[in-house]
DRENZAZA-316706 format. One record per atom (N, C-alpha, C, O): residue in one letter; x, y, z. Coordinates in pm, whole numbers, plus 50000, padded with zeros to 5 digits. Layout:
BEGIN
aXYZ...
This chain:
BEGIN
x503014849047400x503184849447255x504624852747218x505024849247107x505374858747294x506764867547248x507464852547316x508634849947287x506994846847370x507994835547416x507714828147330x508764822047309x506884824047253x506614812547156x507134820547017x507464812146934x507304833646969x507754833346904x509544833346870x510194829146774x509904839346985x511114832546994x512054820646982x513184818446938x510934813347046x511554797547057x511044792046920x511714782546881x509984795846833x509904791846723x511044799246606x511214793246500x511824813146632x512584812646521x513944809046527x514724809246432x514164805946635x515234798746684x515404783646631x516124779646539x514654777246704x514564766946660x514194761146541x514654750146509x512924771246427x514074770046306x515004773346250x515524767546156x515284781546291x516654788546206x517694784746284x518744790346251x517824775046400x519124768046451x519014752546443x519924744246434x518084751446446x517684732446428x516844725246307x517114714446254x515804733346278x514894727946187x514794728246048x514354720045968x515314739846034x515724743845919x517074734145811x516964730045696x518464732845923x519414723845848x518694704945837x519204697345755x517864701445902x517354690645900x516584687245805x516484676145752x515694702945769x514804702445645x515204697245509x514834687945437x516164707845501x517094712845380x517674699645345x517764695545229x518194691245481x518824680745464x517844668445366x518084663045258x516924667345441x515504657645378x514864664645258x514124658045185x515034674545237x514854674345138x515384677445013x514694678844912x516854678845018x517834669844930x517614660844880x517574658344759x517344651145021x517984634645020x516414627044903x516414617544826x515264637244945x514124634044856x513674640544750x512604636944703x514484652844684x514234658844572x512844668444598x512064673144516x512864669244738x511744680944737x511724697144749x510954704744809x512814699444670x513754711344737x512504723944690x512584735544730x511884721244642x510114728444607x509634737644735x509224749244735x509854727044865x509104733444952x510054743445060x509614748345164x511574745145001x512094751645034x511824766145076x512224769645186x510954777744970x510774784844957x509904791945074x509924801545150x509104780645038x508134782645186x508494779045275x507824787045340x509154771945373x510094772945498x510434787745512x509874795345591x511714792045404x512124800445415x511324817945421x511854826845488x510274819945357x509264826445366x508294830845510x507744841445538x508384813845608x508214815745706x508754825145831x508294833245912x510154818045792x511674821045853x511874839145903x512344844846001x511134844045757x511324857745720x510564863045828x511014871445906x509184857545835x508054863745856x508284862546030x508434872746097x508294850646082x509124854746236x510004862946253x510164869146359x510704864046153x511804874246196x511614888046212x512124894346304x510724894246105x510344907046083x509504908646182x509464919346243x508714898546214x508004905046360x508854905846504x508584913946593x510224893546511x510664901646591x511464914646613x511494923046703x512254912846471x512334923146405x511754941246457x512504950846447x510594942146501x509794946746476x509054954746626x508314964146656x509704945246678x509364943046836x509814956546911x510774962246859x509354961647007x509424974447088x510404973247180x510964982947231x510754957747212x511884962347320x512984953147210x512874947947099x513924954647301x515694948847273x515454931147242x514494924047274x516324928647192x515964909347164x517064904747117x517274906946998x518114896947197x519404899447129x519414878147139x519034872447241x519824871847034x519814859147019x521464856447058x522364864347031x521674841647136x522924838947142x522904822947101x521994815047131x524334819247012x524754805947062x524744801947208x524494809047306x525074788647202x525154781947309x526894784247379x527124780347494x527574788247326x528574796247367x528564812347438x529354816847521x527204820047363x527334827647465x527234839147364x526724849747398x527774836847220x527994848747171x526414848647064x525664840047018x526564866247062x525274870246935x525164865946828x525824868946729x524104856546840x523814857946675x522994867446639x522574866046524x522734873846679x521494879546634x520964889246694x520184883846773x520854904946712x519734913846741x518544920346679x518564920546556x517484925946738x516684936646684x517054949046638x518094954846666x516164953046567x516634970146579x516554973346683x517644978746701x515944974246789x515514978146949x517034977747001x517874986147032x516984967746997x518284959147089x519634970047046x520104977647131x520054969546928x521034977646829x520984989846907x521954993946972x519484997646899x519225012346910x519475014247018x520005024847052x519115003647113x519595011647245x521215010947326x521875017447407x521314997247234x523114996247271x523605010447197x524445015447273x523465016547114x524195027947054x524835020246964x526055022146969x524375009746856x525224997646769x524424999646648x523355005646640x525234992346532x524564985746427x524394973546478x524834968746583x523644968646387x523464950146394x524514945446327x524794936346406x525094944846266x526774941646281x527504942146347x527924931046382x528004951246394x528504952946495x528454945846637x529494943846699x527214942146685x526594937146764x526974919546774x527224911746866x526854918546629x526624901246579x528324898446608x529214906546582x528494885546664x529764881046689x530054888446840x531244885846857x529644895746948x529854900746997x529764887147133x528884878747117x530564885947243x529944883347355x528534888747403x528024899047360x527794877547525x526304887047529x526884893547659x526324902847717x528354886447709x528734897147846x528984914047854x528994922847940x529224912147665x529344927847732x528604933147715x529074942347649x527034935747732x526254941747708x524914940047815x523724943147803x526124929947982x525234931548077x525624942848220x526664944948281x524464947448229x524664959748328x526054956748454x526114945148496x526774963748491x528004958248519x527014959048720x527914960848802x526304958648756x525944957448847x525374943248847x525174937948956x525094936548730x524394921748735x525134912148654x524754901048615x526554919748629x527314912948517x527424894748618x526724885648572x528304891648743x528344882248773x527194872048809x527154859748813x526184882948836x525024873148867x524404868748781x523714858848808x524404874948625x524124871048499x524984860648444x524424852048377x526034859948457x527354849948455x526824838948505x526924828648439x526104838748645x526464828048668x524844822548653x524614811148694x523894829148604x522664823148559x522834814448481x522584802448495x523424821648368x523944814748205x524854802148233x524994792648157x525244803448316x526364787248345x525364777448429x525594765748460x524374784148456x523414772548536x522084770248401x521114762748412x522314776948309x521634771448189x521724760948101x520984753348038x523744765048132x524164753147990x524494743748079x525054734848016x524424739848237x524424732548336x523294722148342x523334709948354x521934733448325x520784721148341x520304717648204x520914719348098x518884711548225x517724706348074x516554717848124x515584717948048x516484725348211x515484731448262x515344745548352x514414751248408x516734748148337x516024764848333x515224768948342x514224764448286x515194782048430x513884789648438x514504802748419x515664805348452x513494812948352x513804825648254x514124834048395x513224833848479x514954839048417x515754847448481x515154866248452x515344871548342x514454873848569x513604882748530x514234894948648x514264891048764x514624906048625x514914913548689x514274928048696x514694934548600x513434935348774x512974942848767x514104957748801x515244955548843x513644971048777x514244981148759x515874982148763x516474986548862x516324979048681x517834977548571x517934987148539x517044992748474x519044992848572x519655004248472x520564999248378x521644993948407x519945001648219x521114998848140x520865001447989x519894995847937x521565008647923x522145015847810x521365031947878x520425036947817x521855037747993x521255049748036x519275049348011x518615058447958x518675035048072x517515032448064x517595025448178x518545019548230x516015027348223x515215018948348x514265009148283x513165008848228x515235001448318x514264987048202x514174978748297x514494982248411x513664964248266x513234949048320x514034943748160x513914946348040x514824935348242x516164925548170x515064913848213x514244914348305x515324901948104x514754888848096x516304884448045x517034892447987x516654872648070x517684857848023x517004844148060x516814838548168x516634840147899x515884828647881x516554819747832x517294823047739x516554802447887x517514796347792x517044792447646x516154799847603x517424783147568x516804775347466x517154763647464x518344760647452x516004753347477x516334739947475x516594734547336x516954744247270x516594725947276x516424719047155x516584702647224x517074699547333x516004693847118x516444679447124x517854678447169x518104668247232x518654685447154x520274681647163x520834692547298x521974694747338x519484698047346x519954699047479x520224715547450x519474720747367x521524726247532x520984736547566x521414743647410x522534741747364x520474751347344x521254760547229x521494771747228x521854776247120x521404781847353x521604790947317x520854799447443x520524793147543x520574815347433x519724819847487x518874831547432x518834832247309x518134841747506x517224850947447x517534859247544x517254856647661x518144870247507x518464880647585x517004891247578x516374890547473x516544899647674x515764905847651x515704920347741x515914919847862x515354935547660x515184944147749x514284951447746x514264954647627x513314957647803x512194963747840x512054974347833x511854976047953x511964988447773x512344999047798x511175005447922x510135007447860x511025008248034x510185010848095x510355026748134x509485032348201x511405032948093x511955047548186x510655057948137x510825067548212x509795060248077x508865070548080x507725066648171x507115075348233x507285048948188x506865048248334x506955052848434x506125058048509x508725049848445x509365051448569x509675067348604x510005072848709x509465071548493x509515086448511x507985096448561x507795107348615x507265087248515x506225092048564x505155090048682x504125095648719x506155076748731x505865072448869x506245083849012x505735089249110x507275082748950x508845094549021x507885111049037x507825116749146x507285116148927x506515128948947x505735128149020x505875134449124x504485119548999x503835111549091x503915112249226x502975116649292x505085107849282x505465106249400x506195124249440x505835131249535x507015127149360x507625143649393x506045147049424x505835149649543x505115147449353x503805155849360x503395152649515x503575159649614x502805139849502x502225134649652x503075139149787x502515141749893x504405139749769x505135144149870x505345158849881x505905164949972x504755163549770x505155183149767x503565184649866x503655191249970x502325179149835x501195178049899x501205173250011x500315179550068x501645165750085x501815163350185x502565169550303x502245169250422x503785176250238x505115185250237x503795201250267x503785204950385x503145206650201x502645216750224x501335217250322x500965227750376x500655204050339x499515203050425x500335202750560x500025210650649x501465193050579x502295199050751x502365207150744x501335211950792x503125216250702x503205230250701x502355240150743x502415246750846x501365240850631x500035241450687x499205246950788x498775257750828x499155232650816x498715227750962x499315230551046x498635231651149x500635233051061x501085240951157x501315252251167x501945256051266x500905261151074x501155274051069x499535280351097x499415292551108x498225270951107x497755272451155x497405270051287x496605276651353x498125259051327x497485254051482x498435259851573x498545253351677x499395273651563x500125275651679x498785286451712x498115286651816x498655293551616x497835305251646x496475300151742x495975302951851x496215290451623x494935283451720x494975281051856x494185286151935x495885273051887x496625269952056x496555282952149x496135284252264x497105292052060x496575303452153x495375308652169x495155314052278x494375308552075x493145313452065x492255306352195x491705312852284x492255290252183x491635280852249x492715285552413x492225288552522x493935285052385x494145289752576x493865306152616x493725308452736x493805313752552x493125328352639x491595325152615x490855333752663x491185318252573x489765314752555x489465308452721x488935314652813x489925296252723x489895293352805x490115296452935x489455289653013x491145308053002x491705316953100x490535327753074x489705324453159x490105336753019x488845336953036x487535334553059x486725341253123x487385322452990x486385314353071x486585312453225x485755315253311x487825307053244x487565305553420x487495317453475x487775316553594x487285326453449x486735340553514x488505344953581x488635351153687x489925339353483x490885349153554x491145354453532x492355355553518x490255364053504x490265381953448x489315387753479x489315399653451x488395383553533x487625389053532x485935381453573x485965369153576x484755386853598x483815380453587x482875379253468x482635390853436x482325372353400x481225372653305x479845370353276x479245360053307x479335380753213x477965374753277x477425363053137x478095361453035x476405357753157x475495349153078x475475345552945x475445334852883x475525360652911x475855363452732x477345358152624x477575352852516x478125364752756x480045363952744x480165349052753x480555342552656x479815343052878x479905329152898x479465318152758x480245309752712x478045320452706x478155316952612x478475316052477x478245306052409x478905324152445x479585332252286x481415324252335x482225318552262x481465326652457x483015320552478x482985306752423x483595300452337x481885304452518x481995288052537x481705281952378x481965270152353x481125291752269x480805287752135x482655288052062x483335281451983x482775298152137x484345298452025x485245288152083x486055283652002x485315283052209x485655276852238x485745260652188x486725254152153x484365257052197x484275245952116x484495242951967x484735232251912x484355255451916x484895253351706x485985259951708x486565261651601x486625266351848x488065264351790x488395249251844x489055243851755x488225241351939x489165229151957x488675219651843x489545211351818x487345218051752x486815210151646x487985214051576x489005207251591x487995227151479x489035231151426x490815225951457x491685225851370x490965222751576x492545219151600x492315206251535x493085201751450x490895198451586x491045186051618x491535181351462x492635176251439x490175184851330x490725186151256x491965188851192x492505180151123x492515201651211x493745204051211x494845190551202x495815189751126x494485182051286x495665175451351x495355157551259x496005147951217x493985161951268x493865150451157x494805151251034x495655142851003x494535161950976x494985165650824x496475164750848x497045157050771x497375171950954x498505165650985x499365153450954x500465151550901x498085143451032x498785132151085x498515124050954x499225114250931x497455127950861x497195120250773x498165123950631x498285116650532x498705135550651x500075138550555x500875137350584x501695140350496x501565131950726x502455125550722x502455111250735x503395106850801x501775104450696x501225089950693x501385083650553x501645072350512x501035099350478x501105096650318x502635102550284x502875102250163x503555107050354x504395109250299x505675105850395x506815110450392x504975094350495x506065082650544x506485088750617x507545083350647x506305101350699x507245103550810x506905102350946x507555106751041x505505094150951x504905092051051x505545079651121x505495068551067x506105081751235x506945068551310x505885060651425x504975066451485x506165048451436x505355038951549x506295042051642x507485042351609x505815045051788x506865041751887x506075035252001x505395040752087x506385018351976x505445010352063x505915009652212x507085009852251x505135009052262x505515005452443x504554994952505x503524992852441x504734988152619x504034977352647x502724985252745x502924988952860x501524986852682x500324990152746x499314980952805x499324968852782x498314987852896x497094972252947x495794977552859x495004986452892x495774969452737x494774974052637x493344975952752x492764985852706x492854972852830x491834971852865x491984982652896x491554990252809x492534989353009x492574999553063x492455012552938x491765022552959x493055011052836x492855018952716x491715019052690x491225030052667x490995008952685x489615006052630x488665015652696x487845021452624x488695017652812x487875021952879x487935033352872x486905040052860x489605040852877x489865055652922x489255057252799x488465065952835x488915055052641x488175061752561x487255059552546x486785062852437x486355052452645x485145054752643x484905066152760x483715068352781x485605071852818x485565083352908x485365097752818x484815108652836x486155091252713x486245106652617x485295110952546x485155122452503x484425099252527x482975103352457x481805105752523x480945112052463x481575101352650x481205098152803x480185107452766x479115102152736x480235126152758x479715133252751x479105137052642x478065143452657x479465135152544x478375133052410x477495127252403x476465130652345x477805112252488x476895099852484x475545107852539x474445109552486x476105112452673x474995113252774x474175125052731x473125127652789x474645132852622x474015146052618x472605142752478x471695149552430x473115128852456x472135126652328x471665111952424x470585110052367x471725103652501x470845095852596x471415087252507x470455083252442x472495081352461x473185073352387x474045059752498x475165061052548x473275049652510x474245037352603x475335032752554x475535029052439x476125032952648x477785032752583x477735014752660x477165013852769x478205004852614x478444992652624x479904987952675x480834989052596x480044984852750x481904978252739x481664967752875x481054971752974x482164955352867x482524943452948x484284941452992x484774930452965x484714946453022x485854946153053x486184935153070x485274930453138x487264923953044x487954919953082x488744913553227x489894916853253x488174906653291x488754906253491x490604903353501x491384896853571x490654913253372x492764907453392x493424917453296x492734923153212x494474919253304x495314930953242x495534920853116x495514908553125x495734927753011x495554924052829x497084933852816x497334945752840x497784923852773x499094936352720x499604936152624x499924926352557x499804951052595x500084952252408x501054955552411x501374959852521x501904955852325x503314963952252x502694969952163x502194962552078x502504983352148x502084987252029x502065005652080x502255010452192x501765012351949x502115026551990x500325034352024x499465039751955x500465030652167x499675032652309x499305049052202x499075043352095x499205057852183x498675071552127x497765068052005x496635072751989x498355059751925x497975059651788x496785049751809x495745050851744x497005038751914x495555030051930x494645042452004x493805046951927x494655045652072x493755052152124x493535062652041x492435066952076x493945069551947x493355079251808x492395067551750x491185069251766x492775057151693x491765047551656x490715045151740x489575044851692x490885043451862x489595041551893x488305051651891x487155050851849x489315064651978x488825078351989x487835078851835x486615080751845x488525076851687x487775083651600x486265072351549x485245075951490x486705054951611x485835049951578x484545051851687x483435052451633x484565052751806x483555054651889x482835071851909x481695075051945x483975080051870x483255092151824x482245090851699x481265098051717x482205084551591x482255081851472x480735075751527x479655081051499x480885064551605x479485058951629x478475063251698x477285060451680x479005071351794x478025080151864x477225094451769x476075098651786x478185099151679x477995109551619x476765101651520x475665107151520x476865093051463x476005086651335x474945079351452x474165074651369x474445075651567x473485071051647x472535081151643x472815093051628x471745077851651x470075090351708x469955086351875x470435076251926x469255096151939x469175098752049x468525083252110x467985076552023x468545078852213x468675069952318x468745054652236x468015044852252x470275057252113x470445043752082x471935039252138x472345046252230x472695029852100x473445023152196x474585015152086x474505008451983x475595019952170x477015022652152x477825011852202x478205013252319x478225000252133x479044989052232x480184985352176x480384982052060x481234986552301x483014982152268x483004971952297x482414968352400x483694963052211x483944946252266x485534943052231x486354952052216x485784931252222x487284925252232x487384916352233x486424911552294x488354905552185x488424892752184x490064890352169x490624900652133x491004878352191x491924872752162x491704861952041x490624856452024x492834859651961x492894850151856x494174852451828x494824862851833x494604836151782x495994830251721x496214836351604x497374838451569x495234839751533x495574849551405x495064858451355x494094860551427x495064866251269x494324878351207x492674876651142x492634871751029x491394880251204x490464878051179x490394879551024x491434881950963x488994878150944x489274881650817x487704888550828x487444896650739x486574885550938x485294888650896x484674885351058x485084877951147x483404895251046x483164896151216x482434882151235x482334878651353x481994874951155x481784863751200x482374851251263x481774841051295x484124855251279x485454848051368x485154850751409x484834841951489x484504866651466x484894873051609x484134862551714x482924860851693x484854854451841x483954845351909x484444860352037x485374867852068x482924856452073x482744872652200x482664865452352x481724867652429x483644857652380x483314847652514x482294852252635x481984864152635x481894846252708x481164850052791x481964853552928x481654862553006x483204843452942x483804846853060x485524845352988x485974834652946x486004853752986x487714856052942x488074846953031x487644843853143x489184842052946x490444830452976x491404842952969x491364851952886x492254841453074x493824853853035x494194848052967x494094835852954x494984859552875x495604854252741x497044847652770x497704847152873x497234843352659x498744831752630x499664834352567x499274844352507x500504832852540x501244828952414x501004834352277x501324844652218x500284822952248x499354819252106x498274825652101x497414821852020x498034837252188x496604843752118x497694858652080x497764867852161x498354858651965x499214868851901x498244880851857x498704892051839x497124878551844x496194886451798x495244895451865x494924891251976x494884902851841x493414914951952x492324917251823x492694918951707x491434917051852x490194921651747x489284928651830x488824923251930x488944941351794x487984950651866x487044953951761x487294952651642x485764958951818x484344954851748x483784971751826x483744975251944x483474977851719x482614989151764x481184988151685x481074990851565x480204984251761x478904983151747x477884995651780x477654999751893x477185001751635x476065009351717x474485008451616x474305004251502x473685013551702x472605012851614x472045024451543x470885028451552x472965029151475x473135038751388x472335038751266x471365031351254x472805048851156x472365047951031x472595039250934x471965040750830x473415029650944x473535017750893x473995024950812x473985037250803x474895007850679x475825014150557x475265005850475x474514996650507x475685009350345x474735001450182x476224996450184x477224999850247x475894985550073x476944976550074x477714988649986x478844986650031x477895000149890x478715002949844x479605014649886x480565019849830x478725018150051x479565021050139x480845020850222x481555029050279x480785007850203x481604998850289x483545001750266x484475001750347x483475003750132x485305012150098x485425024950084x486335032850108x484405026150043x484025038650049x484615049650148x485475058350138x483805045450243x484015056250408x485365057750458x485825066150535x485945047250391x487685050350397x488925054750328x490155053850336x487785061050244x488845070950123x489175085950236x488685084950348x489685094350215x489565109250278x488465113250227x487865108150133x488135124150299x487275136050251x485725128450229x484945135150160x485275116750275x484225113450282x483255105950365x483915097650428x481575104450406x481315104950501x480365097150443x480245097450320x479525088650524x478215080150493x477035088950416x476295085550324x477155102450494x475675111850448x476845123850343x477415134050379x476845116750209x477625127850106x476725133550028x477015134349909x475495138550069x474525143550003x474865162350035x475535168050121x474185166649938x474465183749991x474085190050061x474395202050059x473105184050172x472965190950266x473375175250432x472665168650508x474685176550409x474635165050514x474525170350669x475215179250718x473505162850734x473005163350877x474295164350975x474155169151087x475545159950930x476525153551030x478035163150986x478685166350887x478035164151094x479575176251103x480725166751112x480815155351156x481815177551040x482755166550992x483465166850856x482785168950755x484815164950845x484845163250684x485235150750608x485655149750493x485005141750698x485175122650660x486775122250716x487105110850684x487865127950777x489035125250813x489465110850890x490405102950880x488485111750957x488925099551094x488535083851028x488705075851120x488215078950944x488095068150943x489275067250847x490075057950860x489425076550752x490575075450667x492235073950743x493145067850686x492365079950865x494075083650960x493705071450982x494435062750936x492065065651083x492205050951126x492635038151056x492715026451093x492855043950953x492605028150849x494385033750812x494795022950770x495315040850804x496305043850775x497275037350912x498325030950909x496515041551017x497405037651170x497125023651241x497715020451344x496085014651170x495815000751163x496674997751049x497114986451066x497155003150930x498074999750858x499654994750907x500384984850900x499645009650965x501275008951013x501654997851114x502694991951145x500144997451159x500574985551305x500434970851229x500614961051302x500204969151121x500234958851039x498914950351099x499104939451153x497424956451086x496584951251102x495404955951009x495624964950929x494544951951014x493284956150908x491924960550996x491604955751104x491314969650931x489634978550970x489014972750821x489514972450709x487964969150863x486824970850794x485474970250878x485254966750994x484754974250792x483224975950873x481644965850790x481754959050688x481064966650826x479524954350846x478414962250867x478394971750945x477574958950805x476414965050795x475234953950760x475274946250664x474144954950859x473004946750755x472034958050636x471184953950556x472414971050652x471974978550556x471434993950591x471354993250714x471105004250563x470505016150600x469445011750726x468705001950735x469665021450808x469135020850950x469205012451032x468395012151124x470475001051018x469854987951061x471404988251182x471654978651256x472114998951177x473534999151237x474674992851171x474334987151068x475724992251193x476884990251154x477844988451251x477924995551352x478724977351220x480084971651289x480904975051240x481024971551122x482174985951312x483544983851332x484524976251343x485164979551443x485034966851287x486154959651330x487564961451278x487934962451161x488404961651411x490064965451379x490584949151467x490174943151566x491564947351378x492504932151384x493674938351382x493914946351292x494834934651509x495894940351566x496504930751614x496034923051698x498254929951538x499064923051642x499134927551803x498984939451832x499344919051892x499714923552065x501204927952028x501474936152116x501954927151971x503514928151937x503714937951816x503634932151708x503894948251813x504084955051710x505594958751710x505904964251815x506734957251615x507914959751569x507524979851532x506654987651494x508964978751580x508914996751547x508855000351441x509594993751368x508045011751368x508545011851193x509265030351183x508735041051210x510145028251150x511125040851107x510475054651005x510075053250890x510505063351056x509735069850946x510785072750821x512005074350825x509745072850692x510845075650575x511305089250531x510695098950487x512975086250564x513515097950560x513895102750411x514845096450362x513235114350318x513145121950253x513275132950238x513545139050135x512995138050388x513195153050385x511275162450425x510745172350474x511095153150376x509355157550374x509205157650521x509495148050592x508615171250571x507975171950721x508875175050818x508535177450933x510225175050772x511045175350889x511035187850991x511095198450928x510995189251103x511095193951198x509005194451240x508715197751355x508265192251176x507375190651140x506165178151306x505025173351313x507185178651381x506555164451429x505375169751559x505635179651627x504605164951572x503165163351642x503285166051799x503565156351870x503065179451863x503555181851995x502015183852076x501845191352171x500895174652010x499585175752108x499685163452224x498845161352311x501115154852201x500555144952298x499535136552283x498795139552190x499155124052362x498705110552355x497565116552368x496525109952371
């Protein structure tokens, strides 16, 4: 609408108007003058009227014409303004590249509106537009335009100070709790092996209780960590060339004993050939670690737990690509891609589950008395560290009780990504190792 009204008061009040006036001279209808001109008004006052800047030029370049907007934020009258070049009133960071838009305007019949996002200019964070104007007689002029956006942009900016002061205080945090912890869990442990002493039955077990909710507690711990510095960019990839298979397996070692303690079948077909990744070898195996913990924990006793894998030329979009071969071809070239599939016959998910489970702080069973320990962390870091590696998680369900699919889509080649330096987290960095 702001483009059509433009080009409509332009074009009468630079073309249509002297043509009118002319015809109707030449026919004595000078009657309907009034009303033209009435029109004339009425475009004007609405642009007039308009919230951002709107500055009109000849086809030479200079103002005919601003808003109040336009005026107010140059620090001008509209006099002042009028007769002015439109050069001087472009940000001196876009002055030549604006220069040389405008010469490729009165160059062509077809221009295209020239749009620049976050501009600084009259001490504002705006979006600058330079539009040409055609007429029958080719180029007339242009439509300068400015945006005032800075209380957006100002409130984007807090926004972000906030998210990073939160993120900034959860490292912190977290580490001001997990040194203590580290110690709790190692004299815990040096006691347990009886090197101090012997224990009888009672000691052994009360140890072995603190033992285990203090390492839940780190584990946590380290979630909340890794997941504030993820949100506040200082989390770095550092890829190395690994044999995914061999990964595959060592984390199914890590759940090994959960499985077996709830009669839970753990599934995996390996591969008869080394699979090799570039990618940051710790952070895949946290992904896997939290998705196959994740499935065993949500299984009931003697149900069944299966890791799979596949190659593909490109990024799956839905588990129904996933083709699950019967006998592996070693990979090539052209299979740039890995897709892994964590299958169990779990509690199944409702379809409005499904984005759900990957916000923070939430879990399939969010009812008030939920069956399942935990505070929803791990699917949320997983879906952040499939980010960074520039791949996608989502999950499948045929519905409550019926189980649910895992699937993560991963380049074999992952480029390093730099963490963003701000200041947030620094000295702050993750000393638990792979």
């Amino acid at each position: 609408m702001l483009e059509s009204l433009r080009k409509m008061h332009v074009l009468k009040m630079q073309d249509e108007a002297v043509d009118q006036v002319d015809a109707m001279n030449r026919s004595g209808c000078l009657a309907v003058a009034p009303a033209h001109q009435r029109e004339t008004t009425k475009i004007s006052a609405v642009i007039d009227g308009m919230g951002e800047g709107v500055a009109l030029t000849d086809e030479r370049g200079g103002i005919v014409d601003v808003n109040r907007c336009f005026a107010t934020m140059a620090g001008l009258s509209r006099a002042d303004c009028i007769g002015q070049p439109l050069t001087k009133f472009y940000p001196a960071s876009l002055s030549a590249e604006l220069e040389q838009v405008a010469d490729t305007f009165q160059r062509s019949s077809d221009g295209q509106t020239y749009t620049k996002d976050a501009v600084r200019i009259f001490d504002l964070d705006a979006i600058l537009r330079l539009q040409p104007i055609y007429t029958s007689d080719g180029f007339a002029g242009m439509v300068y335009n400015i945006v005032d956006v800075s209380p957006l942009v100002s409130e984007r900016r807090r926004a972000q100070a906030a998210s990073r002061a939160k993120s900034d205080f959860l490292a912190n945090m977290s580490h001001e709790l997990r040194t203590p912890l580290n110690h709790i869990i190692g004299f815990t442990e040096l006691v347990l092996d009886q090197n101090v002493g012997e224990l009888n039955g009672v000691q052994a077990e009360y140890l072995t209780d603190v033992l285990t909710s203090g390492r839940h507690l780190l584990s946590l711990i380290n979630d909340i960590l890794d997941l504030a510095k993820v949100e506040s960019e200082t989390l770095a990839l550092q890829p190395k060339t690994f044999d995914l298979t061999q990964l595959l397996s060592n984390s199914l070692v890590l759940i090994k004993e959960k499985a077996l303690k709830h009669q839970i079948r753990l599934r995996f077909d390996p591969p008869p050939f080394v699979i090799n990744m570039l990618a940051d070898e710790c952070k895949i195996k946290q992904i896997l670690y939290n998705l196959l913990a994740n499935a065993v924990k949500f299984t009931p006793d003697k149900g069944e737990v299966e890791l799979s894998l596949c190659l593909s030329e490109r990024s799956l979009q839905s588990g129904s690509e996933m083709a699950m071969p019967a006998n592996f071809d070693p990979p090539n070239d052209t299979a740039a891609w890995v897709c892994l599939r964590v299958r169990d016959t779990g509690i199944g998910l409702d379809a409005t589950d499904m984005d759900r489970i990957f916000r923070p702080f939430e879990q399939v069973d969010h009812s008030s008395e939920r069956r399942y320990e935990g505070v929803g962390l791990g699917l949320s870091l997983s879906q952040q560290l499939v980010t960074l590696h520039g791949g996608r998680i989502w999950a499948e369900s045929p519905g409550k009780d019926q189980g649910s699919c895992f699937y993560v889509t991963l380049p074999r080649k992952v480029a390093p990504v730099a963490p963003y330096d701000d200041g947030v987290g620094k000295g702050n960095e993750d000393d638990t190792g792979c």
